[in-house]
mmJSON file of the N, C-alpha and C atoms, coordinates in Angstrom:
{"data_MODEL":{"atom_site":{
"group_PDB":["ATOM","ATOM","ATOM","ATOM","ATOM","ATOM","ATOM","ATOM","ATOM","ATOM","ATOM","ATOM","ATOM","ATOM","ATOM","ATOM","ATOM","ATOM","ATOM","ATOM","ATOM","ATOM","ATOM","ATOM","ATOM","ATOM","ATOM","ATOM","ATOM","ATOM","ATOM","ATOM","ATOM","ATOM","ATOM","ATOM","ATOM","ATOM","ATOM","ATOM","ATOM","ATOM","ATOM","ATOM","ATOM","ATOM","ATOM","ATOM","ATOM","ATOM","ATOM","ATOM","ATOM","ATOM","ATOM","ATOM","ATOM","ATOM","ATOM","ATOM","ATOM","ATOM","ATOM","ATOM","ATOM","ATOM","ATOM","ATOM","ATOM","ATOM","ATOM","ATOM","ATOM","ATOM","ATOM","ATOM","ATOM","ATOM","ATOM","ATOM","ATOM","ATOM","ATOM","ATOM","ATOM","ATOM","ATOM","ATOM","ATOM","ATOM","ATOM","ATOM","ATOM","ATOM","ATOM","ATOM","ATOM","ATOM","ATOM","ATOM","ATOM","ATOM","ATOM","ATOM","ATOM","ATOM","ATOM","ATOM","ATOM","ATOM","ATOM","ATOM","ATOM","ATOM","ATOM","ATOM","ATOM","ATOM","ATOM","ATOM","ATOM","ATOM","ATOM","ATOM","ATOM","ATOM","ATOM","ATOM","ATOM","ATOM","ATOM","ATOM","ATOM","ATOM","ATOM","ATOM","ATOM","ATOM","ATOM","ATOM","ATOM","ATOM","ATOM","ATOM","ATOM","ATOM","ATOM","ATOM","ATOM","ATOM","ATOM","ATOM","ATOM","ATOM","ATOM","ATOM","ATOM","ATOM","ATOM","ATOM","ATOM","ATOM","ATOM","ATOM","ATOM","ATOM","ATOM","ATOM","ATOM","ATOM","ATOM","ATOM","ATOM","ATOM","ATOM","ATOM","ATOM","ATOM","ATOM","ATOM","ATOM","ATOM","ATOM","ATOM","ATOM","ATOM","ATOM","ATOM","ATOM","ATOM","ATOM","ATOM","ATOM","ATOM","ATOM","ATOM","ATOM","ATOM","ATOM","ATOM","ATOM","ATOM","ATOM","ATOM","ATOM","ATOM","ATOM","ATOM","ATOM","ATOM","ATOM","ATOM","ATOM","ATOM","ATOM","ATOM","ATOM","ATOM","ATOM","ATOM","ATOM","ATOM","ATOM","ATOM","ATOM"],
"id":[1,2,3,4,5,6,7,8,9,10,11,12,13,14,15,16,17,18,19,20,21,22,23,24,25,26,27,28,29,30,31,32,33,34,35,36,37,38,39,40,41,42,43,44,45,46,47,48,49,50,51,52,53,54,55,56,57,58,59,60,61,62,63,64,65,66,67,68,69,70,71,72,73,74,75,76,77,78,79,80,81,82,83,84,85,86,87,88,89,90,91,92,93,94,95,96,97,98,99,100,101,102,103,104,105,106,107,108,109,110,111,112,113,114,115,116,117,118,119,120,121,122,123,124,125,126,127,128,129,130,131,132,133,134,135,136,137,138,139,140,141,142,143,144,145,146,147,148,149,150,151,152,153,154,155,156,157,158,159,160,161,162,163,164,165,166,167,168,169,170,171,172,173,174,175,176,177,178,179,180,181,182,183,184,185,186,187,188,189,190,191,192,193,194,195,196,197,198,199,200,201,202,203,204,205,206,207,208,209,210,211,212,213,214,215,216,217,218,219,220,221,222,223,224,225],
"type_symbol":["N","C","C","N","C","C","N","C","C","N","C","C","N","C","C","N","C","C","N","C","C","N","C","C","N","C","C","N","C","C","N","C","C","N","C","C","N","C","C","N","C","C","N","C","C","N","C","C","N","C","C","N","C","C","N","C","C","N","C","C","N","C","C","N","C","C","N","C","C","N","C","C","N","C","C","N","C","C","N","C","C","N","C","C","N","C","C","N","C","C","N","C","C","N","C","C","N","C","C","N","C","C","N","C","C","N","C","C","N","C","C","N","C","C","N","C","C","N","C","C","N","C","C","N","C","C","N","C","C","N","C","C","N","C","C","N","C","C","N","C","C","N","C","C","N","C","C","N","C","C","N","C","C","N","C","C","N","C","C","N","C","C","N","C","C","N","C","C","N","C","C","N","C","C","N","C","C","N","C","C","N","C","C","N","C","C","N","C","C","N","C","C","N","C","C","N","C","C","N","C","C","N","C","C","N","C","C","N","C","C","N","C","C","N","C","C","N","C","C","N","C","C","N","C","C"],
"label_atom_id":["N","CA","C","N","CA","C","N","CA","C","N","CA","C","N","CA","C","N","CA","C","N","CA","C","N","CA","C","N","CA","C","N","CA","C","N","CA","C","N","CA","C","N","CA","C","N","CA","C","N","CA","C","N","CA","C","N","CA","C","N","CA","C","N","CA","C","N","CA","C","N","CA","C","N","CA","C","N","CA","C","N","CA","C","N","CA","C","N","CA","C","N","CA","C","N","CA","C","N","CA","C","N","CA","C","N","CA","C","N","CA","C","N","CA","C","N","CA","C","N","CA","C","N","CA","C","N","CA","C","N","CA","C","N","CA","C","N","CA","C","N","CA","C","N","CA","C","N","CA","C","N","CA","C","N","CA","C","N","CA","C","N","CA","C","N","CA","C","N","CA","C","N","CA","C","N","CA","C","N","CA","C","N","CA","C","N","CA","C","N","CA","C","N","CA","C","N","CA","C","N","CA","C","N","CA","C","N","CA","C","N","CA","C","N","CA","C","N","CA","C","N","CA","C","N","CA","C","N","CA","C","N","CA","C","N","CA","C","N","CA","C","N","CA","C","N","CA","C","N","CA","C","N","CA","C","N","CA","C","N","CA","C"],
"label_alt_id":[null,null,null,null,null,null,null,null,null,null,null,null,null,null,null,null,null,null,null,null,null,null,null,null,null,null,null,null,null,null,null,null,null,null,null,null,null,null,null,null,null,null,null,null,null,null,null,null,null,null,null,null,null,null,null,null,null,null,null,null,null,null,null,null,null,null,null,null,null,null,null,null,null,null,null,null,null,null,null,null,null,null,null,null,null,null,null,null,null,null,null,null,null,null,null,null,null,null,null,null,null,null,null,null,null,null,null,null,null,null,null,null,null,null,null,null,null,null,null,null,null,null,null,null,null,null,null,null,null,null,null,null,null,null,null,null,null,null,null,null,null,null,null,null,null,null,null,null,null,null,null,null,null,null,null,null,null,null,null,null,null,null,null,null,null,null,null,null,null,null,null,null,null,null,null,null,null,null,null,null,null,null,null,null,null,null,null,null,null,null,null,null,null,null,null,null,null,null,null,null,null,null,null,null,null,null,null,null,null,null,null,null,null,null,null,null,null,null,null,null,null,null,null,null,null],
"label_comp_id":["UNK","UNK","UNK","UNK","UNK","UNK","UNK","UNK","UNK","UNK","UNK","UNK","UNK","UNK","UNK","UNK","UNK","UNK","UNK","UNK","UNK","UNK","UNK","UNK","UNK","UNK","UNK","UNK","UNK","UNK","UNK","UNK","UNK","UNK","UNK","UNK","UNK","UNK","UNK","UNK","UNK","UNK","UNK","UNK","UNK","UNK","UNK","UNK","UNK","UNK","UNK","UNK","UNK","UNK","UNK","UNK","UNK","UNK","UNK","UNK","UNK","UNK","UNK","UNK","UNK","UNK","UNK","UNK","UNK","UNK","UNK","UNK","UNK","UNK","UNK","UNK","UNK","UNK","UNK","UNK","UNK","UNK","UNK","UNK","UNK","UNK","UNK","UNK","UNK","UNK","UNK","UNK","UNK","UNK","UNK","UNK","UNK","UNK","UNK","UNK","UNK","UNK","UNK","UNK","UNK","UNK","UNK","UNK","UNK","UNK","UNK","UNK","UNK","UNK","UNK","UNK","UNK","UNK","UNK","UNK","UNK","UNK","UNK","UNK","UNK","UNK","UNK","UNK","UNK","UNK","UNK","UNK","UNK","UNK","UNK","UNK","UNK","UNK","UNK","UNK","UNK","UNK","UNK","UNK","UNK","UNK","UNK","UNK","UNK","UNK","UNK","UNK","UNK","UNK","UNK","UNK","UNK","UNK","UNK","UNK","UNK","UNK","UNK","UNK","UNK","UNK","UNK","UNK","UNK","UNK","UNK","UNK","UNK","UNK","UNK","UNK","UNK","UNK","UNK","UNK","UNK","UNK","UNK","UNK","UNK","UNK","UNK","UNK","UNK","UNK","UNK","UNK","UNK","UNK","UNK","UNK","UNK","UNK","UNK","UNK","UNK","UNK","UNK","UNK","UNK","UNK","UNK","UNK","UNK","UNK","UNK","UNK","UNK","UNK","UNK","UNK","UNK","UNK","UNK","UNK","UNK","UNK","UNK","UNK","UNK"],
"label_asym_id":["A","A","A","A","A","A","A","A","A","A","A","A","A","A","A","A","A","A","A","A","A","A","A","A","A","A","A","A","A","A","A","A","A","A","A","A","A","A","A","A","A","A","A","A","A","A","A","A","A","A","A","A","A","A","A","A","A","A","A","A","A","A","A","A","A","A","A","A","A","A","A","A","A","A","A","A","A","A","A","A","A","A","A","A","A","A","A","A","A","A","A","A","A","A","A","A","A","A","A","A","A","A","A","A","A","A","A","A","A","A","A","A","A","A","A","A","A","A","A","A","A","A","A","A","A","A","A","A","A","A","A","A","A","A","A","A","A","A","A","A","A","A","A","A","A","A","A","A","A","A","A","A","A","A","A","A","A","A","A","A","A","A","A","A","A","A","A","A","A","A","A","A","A","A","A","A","A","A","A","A","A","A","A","A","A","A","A","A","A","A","A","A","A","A","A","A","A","A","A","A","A","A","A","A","A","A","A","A","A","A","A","A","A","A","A","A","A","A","A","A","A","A","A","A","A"],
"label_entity_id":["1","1","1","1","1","1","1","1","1","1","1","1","1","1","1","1","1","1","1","1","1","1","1","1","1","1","1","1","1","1","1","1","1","1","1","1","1","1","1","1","1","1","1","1","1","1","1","1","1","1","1","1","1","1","1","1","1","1","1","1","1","1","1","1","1","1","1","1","1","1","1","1","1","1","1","1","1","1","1","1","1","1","1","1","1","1","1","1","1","1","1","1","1","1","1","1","1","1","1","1","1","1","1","1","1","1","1","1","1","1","1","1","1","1","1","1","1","1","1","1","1","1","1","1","1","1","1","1","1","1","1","1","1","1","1","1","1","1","1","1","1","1","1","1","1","1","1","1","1","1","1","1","1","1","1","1","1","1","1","1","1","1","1","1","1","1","1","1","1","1","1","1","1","1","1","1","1","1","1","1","1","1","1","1","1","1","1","1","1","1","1","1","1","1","1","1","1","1","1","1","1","1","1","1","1","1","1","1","1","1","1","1","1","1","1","1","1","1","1","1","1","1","1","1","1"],
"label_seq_id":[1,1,1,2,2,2,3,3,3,4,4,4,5,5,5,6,6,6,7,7,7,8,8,8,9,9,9,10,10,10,11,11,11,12,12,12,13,13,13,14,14,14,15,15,15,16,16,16,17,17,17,18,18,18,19,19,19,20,20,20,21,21,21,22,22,22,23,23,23,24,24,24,25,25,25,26,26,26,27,27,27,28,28,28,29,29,29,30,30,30,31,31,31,32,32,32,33,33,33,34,34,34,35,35,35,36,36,36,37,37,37,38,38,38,39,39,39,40,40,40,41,41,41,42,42,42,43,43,43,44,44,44,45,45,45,46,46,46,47,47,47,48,48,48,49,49,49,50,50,50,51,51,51,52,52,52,53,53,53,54,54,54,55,55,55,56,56,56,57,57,57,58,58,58,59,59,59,60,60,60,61,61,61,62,62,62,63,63,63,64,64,64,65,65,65,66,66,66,67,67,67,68,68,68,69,69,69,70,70,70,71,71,71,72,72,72,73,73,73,74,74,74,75,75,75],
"pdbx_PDB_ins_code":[null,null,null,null,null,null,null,null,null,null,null,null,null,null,null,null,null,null,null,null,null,null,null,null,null,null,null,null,null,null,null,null,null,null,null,null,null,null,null,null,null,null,null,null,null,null,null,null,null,null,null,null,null,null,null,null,null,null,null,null,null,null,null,null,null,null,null,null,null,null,null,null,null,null,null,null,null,null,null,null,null,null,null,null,null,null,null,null,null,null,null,null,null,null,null,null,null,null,null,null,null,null,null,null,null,null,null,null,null,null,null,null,null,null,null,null,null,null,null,null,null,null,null,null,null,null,null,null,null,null,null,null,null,null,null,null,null,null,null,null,null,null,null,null,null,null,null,null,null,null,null,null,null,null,null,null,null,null,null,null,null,null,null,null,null,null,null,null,null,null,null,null,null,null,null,null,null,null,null,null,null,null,null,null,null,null,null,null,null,null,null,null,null,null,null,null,null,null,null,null,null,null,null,null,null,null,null,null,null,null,null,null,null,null,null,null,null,null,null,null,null,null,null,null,null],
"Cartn_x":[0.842,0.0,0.884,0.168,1.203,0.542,0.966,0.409,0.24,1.132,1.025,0.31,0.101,-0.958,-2.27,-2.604,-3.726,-4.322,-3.149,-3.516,-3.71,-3.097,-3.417,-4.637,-5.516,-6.457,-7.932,-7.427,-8.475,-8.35,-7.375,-7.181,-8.037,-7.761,-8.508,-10.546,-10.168,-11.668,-12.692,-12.058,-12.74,-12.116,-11.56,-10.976,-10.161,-9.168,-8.228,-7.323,-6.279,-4.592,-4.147,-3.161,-2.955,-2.029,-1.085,-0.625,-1.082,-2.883,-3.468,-3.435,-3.17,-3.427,-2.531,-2.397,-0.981,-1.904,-0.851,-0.975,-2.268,-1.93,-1.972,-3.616,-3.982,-5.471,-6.412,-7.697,-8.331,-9.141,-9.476,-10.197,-11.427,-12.277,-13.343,-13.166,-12.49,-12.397,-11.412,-10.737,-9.996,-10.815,-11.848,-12.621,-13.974,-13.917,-15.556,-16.44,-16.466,-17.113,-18.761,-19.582,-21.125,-21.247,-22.363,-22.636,-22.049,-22.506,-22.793,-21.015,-20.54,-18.949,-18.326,-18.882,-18.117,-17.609,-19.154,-19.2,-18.27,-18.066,-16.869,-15.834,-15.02,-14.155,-13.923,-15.287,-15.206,-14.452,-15.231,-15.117,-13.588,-13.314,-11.882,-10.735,-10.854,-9.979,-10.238,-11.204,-11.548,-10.945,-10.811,-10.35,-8.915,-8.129,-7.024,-5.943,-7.236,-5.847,-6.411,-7.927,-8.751,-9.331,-9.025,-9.486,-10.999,-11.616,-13.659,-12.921,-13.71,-13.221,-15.165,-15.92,-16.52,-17.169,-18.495,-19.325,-19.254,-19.349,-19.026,-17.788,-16.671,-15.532,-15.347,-16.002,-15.089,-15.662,-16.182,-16.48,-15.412,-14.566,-13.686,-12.321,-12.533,-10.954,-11.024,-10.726,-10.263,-9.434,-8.066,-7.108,-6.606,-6.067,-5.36,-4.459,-3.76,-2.723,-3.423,-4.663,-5.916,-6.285,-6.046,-6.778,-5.976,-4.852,-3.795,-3.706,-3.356,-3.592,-4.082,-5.605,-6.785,-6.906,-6.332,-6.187,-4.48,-3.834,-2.432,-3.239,-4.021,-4.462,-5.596,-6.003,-7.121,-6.531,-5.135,-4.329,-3.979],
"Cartn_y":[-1.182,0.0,1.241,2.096,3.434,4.505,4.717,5.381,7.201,7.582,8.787,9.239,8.344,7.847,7.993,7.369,7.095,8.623,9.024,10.199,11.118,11.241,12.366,12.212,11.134,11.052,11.107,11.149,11.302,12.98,13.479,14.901,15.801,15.025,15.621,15.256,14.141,13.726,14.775,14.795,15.67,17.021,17.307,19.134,19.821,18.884,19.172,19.05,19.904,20.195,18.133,17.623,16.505,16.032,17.21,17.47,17.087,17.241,17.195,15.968,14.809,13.473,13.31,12.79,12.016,10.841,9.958,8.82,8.53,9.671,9.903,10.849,11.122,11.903,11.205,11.864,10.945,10.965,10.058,9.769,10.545,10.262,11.074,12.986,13.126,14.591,15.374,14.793,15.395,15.127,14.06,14.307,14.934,14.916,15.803,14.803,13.492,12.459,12.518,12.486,12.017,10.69,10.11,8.583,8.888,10.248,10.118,10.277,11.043,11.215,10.097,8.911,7.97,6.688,7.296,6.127,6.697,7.964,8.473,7.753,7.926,7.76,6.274,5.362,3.89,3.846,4.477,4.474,4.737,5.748,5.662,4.972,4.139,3.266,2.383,1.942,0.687,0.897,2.771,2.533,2.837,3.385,3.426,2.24,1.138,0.148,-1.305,-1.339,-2.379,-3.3,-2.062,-3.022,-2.579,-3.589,-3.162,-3.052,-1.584,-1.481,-2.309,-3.193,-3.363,-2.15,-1.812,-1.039,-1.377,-2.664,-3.33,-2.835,-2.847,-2.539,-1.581,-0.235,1.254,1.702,1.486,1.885,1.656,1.014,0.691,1.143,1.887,2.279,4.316,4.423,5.909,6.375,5.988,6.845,6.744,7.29,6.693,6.114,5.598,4.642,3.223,3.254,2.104,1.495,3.13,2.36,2.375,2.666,2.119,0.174,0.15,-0.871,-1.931,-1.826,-2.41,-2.598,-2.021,-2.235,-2.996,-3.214,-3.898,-5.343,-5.55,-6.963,-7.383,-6.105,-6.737,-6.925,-6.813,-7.165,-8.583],
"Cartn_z":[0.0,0.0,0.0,-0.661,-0.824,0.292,1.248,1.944,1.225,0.832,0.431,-0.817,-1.197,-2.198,-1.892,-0.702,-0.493,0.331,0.767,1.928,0.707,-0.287,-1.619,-1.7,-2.076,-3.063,-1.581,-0.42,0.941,1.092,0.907,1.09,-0.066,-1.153,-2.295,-2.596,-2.053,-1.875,-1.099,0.249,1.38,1.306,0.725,0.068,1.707,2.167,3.046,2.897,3.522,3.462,3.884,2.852,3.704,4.741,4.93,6.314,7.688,7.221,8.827,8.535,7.644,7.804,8.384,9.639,10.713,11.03,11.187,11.79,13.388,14.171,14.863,15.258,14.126,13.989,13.639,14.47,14.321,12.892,12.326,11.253,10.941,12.136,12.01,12.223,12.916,13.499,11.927,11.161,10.52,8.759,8.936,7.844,8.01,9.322,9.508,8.973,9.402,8.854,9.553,8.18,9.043,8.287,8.482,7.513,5.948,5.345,3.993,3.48,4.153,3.907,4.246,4.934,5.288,4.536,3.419,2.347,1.116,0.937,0.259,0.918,2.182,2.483,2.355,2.364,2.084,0.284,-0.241,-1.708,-2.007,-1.413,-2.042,-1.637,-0.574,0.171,-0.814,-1.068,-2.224,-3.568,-3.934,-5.176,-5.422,-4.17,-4.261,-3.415,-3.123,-2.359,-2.723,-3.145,-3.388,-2.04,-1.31,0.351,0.506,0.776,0.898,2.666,2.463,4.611,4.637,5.451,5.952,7.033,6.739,7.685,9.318,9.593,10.654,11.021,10.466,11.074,11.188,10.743,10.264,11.593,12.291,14.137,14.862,14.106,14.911,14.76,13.547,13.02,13.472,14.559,15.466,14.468,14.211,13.802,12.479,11.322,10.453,10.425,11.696,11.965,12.051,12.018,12.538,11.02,10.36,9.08,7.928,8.05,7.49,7.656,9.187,9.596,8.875,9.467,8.755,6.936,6.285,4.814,4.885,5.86,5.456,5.914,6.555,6.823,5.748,4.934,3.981,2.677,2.557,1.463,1.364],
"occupancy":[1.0,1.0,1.0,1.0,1.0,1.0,1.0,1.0,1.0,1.0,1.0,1.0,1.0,1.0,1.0,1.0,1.0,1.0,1.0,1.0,1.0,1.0,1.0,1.0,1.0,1.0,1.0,1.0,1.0,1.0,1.0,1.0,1.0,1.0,1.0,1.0,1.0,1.0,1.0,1.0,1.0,1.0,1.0,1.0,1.0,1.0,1.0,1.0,1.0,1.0,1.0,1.0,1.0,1.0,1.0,1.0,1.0,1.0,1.0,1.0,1.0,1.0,1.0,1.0,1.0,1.0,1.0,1.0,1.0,1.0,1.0,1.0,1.0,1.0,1.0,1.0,1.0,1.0,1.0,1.0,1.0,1.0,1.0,1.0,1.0,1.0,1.0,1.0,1.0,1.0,1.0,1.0,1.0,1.0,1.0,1.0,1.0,1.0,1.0,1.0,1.0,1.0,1.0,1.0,1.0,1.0,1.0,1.0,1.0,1.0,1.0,1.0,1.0,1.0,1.0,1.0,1.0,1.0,1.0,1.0,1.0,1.0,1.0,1.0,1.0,1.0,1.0,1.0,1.0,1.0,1.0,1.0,1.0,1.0,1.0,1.0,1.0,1.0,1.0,1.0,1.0,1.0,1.0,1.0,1.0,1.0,1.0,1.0,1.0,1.0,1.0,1.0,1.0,1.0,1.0,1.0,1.0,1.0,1.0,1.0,1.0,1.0,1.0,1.0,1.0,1.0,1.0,1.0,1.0,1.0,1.0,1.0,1.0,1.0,1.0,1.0,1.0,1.0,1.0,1.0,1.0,1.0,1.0,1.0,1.0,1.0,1.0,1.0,1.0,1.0,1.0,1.0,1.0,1.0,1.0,1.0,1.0,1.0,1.0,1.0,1.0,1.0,1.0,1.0,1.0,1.0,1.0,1.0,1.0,1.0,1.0,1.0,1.0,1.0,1.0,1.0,1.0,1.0,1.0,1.0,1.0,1.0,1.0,1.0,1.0],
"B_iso_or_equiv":[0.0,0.0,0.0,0.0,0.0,0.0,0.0,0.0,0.0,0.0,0.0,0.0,0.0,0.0,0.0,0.0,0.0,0.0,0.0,0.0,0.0,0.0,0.0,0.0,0.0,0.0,0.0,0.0,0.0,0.0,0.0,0.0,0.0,0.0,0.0,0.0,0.0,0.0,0.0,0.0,0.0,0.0,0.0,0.0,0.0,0.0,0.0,0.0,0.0,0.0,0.0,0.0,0.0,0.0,0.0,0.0,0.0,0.0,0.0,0.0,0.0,0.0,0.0,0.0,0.0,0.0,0.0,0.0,0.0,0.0,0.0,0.0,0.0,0.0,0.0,0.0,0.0,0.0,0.0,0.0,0.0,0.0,0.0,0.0,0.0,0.0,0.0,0.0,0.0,0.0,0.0,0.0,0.0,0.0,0.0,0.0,0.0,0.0,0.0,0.0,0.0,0.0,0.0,0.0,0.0,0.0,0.0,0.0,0.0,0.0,0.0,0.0,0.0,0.0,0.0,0.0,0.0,0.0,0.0,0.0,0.0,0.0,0.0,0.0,0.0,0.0,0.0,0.0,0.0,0.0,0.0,0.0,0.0,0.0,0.0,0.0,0.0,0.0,0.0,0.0,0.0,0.0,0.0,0.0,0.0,0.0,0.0,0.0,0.0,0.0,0.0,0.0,0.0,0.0,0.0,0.0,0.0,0.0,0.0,0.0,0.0,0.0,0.0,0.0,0.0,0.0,0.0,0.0,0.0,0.0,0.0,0.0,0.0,0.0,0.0,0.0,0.0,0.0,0.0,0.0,0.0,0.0,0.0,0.0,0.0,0.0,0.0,0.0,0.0,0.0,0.0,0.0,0.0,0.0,0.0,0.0,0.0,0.0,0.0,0.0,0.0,0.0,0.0,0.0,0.0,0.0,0.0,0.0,0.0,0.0,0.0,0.0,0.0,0.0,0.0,0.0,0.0,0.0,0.0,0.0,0.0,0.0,0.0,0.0,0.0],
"pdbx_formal_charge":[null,null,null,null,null,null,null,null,null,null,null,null,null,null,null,null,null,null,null,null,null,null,null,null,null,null,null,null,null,null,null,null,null,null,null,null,null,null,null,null,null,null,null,null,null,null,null,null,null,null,null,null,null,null,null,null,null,null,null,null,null,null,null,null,null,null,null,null,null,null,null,null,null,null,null,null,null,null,null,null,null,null,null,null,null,null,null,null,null,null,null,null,null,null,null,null,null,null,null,null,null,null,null,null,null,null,null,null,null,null,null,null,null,null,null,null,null,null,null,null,null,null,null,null,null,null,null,null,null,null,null,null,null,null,null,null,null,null,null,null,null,null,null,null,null,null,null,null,null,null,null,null,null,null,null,null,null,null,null,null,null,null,null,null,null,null,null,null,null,null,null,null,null,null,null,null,null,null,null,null,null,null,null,null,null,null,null,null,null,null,null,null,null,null,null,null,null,null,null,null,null,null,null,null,null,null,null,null,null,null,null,null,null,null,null,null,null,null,null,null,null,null,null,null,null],
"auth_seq_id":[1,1,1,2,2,2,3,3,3,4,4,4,5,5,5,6,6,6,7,7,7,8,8,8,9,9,9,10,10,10,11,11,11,12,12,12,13,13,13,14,14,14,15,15,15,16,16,16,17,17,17,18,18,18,19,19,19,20,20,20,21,21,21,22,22,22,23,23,23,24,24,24,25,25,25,26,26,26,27,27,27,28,28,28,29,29,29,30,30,30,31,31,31,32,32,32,33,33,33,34,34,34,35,35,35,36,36,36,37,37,37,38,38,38,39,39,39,40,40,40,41,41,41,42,42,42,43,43,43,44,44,44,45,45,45,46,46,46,47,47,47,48,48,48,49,49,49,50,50,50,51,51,51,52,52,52,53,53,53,54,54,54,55,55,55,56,56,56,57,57,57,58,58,58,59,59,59,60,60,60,61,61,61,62,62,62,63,63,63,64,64,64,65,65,65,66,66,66,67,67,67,68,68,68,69,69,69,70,70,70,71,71,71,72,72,72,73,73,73,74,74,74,75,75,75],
"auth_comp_id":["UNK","UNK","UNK","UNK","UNK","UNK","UNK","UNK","UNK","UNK","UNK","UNK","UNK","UNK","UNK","UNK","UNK","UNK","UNK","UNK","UNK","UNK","UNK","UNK","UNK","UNK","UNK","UNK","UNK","UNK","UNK","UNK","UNK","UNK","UNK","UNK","UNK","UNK","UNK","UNK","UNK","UNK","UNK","UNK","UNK","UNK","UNK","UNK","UNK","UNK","UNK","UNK","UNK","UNK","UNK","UNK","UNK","UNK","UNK","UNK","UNK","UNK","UNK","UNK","UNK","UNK","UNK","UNK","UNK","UNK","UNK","UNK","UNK","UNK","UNK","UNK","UNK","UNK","UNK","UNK","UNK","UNK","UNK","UNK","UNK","UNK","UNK","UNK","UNK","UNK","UNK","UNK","UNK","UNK","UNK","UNK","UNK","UNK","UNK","UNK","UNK","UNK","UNK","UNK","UNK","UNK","UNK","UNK","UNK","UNK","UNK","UNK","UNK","UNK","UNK","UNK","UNK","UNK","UNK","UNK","UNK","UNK","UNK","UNK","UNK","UNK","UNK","UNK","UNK","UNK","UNK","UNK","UNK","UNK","UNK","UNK","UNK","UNK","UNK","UNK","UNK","UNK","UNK","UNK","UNK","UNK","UNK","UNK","UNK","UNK","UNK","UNK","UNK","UNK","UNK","UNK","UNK","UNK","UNK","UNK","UNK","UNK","UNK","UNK","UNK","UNK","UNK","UNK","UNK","UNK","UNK","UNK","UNK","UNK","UNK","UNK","UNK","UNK","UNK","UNK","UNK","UNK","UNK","UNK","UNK","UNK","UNK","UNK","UNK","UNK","UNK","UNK","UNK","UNK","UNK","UNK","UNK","UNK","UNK","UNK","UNK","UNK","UNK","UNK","UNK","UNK","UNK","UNK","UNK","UNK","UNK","UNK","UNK","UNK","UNK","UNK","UNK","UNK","UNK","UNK","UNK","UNK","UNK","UNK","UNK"],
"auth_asym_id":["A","A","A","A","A","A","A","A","A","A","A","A","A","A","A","A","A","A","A","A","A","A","A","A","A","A","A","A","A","A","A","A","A","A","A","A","A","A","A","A","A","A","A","A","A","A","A","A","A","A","A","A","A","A","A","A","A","A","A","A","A","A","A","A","A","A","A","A","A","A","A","A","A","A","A","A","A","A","A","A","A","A","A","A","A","A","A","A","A","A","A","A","A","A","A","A","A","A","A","A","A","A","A","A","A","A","A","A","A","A","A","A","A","A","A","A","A","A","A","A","A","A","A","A","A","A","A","A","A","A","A","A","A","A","A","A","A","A","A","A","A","A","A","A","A","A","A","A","A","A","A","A","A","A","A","A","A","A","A","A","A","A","A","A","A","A","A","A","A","A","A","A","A","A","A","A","A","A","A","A","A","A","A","A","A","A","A","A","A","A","A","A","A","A","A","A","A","A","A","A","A","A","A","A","A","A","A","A","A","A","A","A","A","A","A","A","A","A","A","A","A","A","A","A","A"],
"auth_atom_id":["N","CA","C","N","CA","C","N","CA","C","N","CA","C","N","CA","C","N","CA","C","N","CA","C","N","CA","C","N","CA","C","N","CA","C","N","CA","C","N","CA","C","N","CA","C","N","CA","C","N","CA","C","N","CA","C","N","CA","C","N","CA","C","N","CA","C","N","CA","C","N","CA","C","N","CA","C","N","CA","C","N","CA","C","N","CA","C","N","CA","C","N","CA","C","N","CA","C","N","CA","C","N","CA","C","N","CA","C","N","CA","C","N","CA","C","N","CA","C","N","CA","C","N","CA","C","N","CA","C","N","CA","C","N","CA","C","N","CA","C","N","CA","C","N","CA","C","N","CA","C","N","CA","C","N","CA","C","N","CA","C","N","CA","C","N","CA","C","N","CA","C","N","CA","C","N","CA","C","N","CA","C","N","CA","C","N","CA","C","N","CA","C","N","CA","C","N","CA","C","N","CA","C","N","CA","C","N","CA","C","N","CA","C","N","CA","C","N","CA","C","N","CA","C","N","CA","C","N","CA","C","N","CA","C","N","CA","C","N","CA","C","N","CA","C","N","CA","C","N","CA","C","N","CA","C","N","CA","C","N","CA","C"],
"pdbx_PDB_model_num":[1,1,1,1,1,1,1,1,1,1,1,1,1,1,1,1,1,1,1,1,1,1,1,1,1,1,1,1,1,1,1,1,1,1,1,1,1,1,1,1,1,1,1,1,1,1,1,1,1,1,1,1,1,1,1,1,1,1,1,1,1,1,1,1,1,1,1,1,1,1,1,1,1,1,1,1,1,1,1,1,1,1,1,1,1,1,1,1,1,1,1,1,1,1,1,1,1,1,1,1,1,1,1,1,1,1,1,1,1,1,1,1,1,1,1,1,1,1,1,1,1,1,1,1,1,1,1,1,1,1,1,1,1,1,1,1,1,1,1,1,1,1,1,1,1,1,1,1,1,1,1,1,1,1,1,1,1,1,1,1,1,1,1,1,1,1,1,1,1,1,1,1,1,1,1,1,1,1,1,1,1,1,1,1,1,1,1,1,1,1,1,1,1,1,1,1,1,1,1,1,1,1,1,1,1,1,1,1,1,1,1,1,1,1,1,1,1,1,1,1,1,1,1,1,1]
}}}
């Protein structure tokens, strides 16, 4: 997985600097995620790494260190 890759095309998706993407932030707070943005943020994980994040699971992924994570195990 290309991480900087992936943080480009999430930064550009949700129209944010991708700086604020750290490891360390949380997912939701730095995309301003409600349901409907979430399924963007599903969408493009799928089209830039081919990982389906599961609805079930994305409750569970806090940080982008989580969901980095979580797509190195769905490879």
């Amino acid at each position: 997985m290309n991480i900087e890759q992936l943080n480009a095309a999430i930064a550009e998706e949700f129209e944010i600097d991708v700086n604020d993407i750290t490891p360390d932030a949380s997912v939701k707070d730095t995309l301003e995620l409600d349901s409907l943005s979430l399924l963007d943020l599903i969408s493009v994980v799928h089209d830039v790494t081919g990982c389906t994040v599961k609805g079930t699971d994305v409750s569970h992924i806090a940080t982008f260190a989580q969901l980095y994570e979580y797509i190195e195990q769905c490879s």
